[in-house]
Kinemage of the C-alpha trace (Angstrom):
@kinemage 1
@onewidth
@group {chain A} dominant
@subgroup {mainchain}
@vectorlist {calphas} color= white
{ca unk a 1} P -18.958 6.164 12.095
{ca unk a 2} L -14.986 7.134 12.679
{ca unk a 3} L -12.754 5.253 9.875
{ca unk a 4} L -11.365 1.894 11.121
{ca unk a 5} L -7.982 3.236 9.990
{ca unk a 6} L -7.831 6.223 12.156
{ca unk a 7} L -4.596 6.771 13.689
{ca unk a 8} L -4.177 8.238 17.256
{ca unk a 9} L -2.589 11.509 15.237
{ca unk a 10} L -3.310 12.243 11.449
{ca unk a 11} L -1.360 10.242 8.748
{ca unk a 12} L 1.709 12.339 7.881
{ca unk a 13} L 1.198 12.450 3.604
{ca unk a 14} L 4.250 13.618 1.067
{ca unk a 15} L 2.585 14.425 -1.784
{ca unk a 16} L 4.799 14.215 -4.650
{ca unk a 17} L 2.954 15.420 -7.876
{ca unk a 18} L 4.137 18.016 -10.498
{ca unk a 19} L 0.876 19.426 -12.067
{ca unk a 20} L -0.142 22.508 -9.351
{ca unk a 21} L -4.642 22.312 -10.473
{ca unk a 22} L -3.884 18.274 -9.883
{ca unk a 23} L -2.006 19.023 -6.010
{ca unk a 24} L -4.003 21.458 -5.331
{ca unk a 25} L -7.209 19.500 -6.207
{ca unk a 26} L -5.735 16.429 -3.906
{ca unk a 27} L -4.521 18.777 -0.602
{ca unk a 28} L -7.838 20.095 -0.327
{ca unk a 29} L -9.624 16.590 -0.714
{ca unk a 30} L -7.147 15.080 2.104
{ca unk a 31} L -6.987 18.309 4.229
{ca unk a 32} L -10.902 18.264 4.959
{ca unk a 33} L -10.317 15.101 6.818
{ca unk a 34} L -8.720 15.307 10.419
{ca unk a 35} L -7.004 11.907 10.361
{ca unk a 36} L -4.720 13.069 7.088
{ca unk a 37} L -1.982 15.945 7.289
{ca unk a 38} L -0.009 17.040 4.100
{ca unk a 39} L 3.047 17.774 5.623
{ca unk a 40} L 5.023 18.557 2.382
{ca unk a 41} L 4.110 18.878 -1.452
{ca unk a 42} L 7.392 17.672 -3.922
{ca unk a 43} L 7.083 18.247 -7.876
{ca unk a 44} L 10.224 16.009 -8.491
{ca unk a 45} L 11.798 12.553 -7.641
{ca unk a 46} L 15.219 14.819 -6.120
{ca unk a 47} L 12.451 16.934 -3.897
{ca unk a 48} L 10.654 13.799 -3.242
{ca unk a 49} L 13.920 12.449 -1.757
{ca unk a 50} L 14.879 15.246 -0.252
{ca unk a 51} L 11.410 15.610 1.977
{ca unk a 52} L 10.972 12.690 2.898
{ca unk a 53} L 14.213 12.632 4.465
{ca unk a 54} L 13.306 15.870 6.352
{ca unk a 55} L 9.351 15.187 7.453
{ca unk a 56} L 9.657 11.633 7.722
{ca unk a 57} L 5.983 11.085 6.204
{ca unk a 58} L 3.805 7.799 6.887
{ca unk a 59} L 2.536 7.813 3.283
{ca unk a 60} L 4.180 8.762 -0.094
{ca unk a 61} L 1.350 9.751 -2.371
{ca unk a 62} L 3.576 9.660 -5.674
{ca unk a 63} L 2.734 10.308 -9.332
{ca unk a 64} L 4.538 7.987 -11.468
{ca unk a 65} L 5.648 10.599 -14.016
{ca unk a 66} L 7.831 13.431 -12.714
{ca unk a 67} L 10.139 15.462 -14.634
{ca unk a 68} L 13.327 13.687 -13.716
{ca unk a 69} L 12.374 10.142 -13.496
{ca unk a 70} L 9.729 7.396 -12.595
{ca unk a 71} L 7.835 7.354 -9.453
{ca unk a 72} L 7.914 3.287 -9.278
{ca unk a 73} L 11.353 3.988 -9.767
{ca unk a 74} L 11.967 6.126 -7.004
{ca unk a 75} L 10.392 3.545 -4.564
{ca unk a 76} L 13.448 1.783 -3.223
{ca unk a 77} L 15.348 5.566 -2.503
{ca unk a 78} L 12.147 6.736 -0.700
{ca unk a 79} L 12.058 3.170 1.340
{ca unk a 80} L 16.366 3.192 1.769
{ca unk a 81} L 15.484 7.046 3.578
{ca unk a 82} L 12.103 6.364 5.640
{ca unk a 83} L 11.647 2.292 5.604
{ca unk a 84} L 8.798 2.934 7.701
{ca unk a 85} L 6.569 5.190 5.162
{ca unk a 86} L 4.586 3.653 2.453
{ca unk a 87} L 4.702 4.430 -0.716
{ca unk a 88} L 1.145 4.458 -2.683
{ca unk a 89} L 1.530 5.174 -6.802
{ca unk a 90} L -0.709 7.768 -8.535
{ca unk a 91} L -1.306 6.924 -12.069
{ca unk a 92} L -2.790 8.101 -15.307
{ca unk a 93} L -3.114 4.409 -16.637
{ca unk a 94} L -2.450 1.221 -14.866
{ca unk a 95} L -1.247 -2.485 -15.979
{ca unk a 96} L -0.672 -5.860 -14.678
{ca unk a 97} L 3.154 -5.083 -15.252
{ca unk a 98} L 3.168 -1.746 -13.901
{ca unk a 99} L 1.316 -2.522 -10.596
{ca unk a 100} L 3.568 -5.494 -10.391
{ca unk a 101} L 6.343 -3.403 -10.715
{ca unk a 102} L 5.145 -1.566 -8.213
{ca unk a 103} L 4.572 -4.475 -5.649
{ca unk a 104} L 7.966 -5.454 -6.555
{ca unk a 105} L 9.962 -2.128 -5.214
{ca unk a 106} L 8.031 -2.278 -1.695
{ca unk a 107} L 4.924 0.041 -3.026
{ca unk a 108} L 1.853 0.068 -1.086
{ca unk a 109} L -0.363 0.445 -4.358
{ca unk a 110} L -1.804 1.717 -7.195
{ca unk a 111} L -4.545 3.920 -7.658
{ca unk a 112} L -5.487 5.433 -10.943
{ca unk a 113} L -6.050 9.326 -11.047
{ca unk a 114} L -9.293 8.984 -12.940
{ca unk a 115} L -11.119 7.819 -9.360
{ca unk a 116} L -12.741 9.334 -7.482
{ca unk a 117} L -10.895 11.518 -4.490
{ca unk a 118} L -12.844 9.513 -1.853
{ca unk a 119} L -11.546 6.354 -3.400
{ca unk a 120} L -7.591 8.633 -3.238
{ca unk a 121} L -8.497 9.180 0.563
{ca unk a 122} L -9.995 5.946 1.327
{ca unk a 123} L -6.284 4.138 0.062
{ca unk a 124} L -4.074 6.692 1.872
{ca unk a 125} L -5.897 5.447 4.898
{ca unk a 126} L -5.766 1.821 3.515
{ca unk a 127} L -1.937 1.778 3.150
{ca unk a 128} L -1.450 4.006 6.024
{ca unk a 129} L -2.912 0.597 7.740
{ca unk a 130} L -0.661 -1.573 6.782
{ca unk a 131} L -2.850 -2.583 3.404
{ca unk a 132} L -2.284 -2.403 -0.412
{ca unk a 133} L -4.208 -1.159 -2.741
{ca unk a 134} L -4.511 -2.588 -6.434
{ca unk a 135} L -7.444 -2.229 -7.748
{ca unk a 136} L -9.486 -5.821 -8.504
{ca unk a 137} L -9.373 -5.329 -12.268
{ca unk a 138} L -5.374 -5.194 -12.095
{ca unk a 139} L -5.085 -7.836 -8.800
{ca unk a 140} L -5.510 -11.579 -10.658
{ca unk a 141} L -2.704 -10.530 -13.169
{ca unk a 142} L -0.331 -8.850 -10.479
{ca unk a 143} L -0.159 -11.874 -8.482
{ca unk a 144} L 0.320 -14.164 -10.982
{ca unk a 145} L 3.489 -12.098 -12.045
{ca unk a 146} L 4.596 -12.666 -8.335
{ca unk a 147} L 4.000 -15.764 -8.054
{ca unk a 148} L 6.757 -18.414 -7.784
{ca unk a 149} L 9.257 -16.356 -6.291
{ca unk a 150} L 9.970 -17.790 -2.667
{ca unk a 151} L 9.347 -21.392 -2.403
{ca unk a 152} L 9.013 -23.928 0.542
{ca unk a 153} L 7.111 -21.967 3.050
{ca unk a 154} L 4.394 -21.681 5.548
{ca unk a 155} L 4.433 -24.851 6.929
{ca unk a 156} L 4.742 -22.621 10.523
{ca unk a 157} L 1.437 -21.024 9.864
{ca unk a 158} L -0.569 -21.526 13.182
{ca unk a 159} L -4.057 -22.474 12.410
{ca unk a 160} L -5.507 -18.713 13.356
{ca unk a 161} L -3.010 -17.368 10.955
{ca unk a 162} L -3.953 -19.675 7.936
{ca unk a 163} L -7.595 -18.505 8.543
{ca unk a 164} L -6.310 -14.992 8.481
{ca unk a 165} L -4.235 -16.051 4.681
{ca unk a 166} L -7.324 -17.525 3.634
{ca unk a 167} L -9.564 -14.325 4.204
{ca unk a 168} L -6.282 -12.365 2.704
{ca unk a 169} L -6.847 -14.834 -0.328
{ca unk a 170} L -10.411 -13.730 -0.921
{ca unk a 171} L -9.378 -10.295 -1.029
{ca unk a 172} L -10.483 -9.043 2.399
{ca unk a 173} L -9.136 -5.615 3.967
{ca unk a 174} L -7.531 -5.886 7.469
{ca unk a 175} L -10.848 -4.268 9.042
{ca unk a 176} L -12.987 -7.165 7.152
{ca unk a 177} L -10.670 -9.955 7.763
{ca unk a 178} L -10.592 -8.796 11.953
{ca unk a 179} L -14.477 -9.123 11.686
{ca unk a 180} L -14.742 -12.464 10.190
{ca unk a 181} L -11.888 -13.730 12.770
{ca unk a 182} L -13.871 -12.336 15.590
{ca unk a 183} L -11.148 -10.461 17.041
{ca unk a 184} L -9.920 -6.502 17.295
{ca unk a 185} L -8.439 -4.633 14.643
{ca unk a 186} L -5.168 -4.321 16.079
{ca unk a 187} L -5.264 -8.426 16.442
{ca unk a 188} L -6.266 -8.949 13.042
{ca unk a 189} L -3.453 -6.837 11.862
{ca unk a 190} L -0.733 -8.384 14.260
{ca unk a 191} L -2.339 -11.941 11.967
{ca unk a 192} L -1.739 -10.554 9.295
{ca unk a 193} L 2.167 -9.322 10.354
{ca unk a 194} L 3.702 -12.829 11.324
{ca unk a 195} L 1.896 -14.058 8.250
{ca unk a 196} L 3.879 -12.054 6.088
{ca unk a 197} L 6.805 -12.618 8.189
{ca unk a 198} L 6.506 -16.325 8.279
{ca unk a 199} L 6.286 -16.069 4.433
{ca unk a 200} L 8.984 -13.830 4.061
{ca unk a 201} L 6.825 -11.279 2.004
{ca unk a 202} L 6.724 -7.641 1.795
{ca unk a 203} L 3.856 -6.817 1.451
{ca unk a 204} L -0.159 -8.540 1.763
{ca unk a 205} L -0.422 -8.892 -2.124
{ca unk a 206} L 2.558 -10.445 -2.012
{ca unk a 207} L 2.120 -13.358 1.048
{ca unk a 208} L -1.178 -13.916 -1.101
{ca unk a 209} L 1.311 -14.494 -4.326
{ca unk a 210} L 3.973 -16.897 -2.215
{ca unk a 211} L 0.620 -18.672 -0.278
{ca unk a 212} L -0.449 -19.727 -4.295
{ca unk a 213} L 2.338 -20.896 -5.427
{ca unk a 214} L 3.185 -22.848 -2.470
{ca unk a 215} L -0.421 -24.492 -2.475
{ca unk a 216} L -1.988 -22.952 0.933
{ca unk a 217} L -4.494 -21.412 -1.333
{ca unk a 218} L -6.461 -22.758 -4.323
């Protein structure tokens, strides 16, 4: 069965890691599918800039160590350049303060080098969607580090769309939530848009954040 988050043409991926074996290893993982295209490999944040300005990539796979600086770091230039990409963290380790940190800067995720590379290629298409990726075991404590930050909304929320927060709540993908609403993927993800709109959020971790602290979900 064809991925739900198959694009029309493959995901355009910057892969910005410095170790060559650990590149390498991740091209030829991404490469075997036809929906994802490396279309650049960086070893540094300055490169990282650099191509993304040039290839104008739909995902930034990005370690968070690099010889000149930190990936997370690095988040807001890569957005400033290509607002449209998304920017999905590799790391070594993770924790409730760096994924936050993360969510923070505009980041699309975190996903911890130790998984698997079908888990790696399974987010890249996640994020390419419009998703983020945390994993669960880092998700209670990252939200709870956003929450509280933008008070007072979502009373605008049509009922469809507070169905659609509610299924975001329970920690539903954009493929699952579409399913449970009954409707097509491209309607469950236009949902899920004026829902973070409405709530002024960045991102789907973070409408989930706002929606707590504002009571819409318990």
């Amino acid at each position: 069965m064809p991925s739900p988050f198959t694009h029309c043409r493959p995901v355009r991926i910057l892969l910005v890691e410095d170790h060559d074996m650990v590149a390498e290893a991740i091209c030829l993982a991404l490469e075997r599918s036809p929906d994802l295209r490396i279309v650049a490999r960086a070893a540094s944040v300055a490169s990282a800039l650099a191509d993304a300005q040039r290839y104008e990539p739909d995902v930034v796979l990005m370690d968070r160590r690099l010889p000149d600086g930190d990936g997370v770091t690095a988040i807001a230039d890569l957005l400033a350049l290509v607002p449209g990409a998304r920017v999905l963290v590799l790391a070594a380790e993770g924790s409730a303060s760096v994924a936050a940190r993360v969510a923070e800067a505009g980041g699309a995720g975190l996903i911890l080098k130790a998984r698997g590379l079908s888990e790696l290629e399974e987010g890249v298409r996640r994020v390419a969607a419009g998703e983020v990726v945390f994993g669960q075991d880092l998700l209670g404590d990252v939200l709870e580090q956003l929450t509280g930050r933008v008070p007072g909304l979502g009373t605008n929320l049509t009922p469809r769309e507070r169905e659609a927060l509610l299924l975001l709540g329970e920690g539903h993908s954009t493929a699952e939530l579409s399913e449970q609403l009954g409707v097509a993927l491209n309607t469950g993800r236009n949902h899920v848009q004026r829902v973070l709109e409405k709530l002024g959020a960045r991102s789907q971790l973070e409408a989930v954040a706002i929606a707590r602290r504002e009571g819409l979900l318990r």
